[in-house]
N, C-alpha and C positions, 0 to 999 in steps of 0.2 A: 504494500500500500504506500503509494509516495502522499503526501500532503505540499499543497502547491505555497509558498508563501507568497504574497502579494510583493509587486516593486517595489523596492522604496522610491520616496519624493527626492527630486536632483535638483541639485542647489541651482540660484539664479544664473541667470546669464554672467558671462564675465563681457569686461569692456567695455564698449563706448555703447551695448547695446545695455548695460546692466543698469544705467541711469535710469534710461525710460523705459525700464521695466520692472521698478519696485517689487519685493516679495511675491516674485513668480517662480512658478515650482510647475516640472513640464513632468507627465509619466506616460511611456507605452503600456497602453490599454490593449490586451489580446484574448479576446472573445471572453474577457474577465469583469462582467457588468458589478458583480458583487464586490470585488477588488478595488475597482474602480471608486465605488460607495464608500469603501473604507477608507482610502487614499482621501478623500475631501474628508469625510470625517476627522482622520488625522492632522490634517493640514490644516482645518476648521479649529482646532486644537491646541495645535501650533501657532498660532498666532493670534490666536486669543477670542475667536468668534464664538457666541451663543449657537448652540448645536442643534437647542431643539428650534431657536430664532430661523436656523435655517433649512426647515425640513422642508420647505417648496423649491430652494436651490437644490436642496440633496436630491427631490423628487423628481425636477427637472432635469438634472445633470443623469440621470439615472435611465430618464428615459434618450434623451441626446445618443448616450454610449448604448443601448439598444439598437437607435436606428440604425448606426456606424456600426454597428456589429451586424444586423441584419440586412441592409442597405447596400455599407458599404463594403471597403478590400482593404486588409491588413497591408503595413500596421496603422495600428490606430492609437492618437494620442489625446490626451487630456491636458489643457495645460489651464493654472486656475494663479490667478492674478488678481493681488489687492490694492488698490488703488486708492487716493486718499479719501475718497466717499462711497466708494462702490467695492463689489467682489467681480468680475467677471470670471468667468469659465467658456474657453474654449474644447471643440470636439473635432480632432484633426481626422478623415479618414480618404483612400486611397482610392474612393468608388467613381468619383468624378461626376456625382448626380447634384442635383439641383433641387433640394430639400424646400417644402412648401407645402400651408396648408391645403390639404385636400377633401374632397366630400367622404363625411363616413359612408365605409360601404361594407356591412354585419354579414353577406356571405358572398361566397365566390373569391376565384382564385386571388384579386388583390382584397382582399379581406382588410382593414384599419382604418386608418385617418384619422383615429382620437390621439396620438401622440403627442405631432407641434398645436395644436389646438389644445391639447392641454400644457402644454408647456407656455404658450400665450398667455395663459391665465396665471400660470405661476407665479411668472419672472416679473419684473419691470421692464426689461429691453429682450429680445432676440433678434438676430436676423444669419444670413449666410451669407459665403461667398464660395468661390468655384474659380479655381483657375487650374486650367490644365484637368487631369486627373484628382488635384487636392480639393479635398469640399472641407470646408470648414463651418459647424453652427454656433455661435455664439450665443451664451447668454448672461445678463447684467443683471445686479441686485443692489441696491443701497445697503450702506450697512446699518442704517438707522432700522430698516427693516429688518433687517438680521438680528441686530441686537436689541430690539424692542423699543429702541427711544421711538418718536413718532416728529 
């Protein structure tokens, strides 16, 4: 019986890119949605965020690493960055698709569409980008939200 351990979080950038990217922490995600849930937790942790403050980022980011696993084509990365009033989390994957809300559809072969339509509802910000092969989703949180100030 092996037991798999999760990545660890990889320290910031070094360099002239390490300024404008305050307390960011990048991990390969690989078809490990659970690991991935731990890694923000941990990180959420790390640097001092409300954990149950952020169970719609944790929700969000949970299904993000879903779509990229089901979606998209390894590898796949997470990378989660805090910022002086926000949390962002990026979801890097390999698939080259163009992620967007769609009409639910309850049977038949493309079966879903509650995912980014629930993630809409989570977050404060999302959106994507697509270059090349890279699809990227993002999504943005205040931390006043996180951590219960209003």
């Amino acid at each position: 019986m092996s037991t798999e351990r999760p990545p660890e979080l990889t320290a910031p950038p070094e360099g002239d890119d390490a300024a404008a990217r305050p307390d960011q922490h990048s991990i390969d995600v690989v078809q490990n949605i659970p690991g991935a849930r731990r890694l923000l937790a941990t990180w959420f942790a790390t640097i001092g965020l409300d954990q149950d403050g952020g169970a719609d980022l944790h929700l969000a980011v949970g299904e993000l690493v879903t779509n990229a696993v089901r979606h998209g084509k390894a590898p796949i990365r997470l990378t989660m960055t805090k910022r002086l009033d926000r949390i962002r989390i990026e979801v890097h994957d390999h698939g080259g698709g163009r992620p967007a809300i769609r009409p639910v559809q309850i049977t038949g072969p493309n079966r879903g569409g509650w995912g980014l339509r629930m993630v809409d509802q989570l977050v404060d910000a999302w959106g994507t980008t697509t270059t090349g092969d890279l699809t990227t989703v993002w999504v943005e949180q205040p931390l006043s939200r996180i951590n219960g100030r209003s």
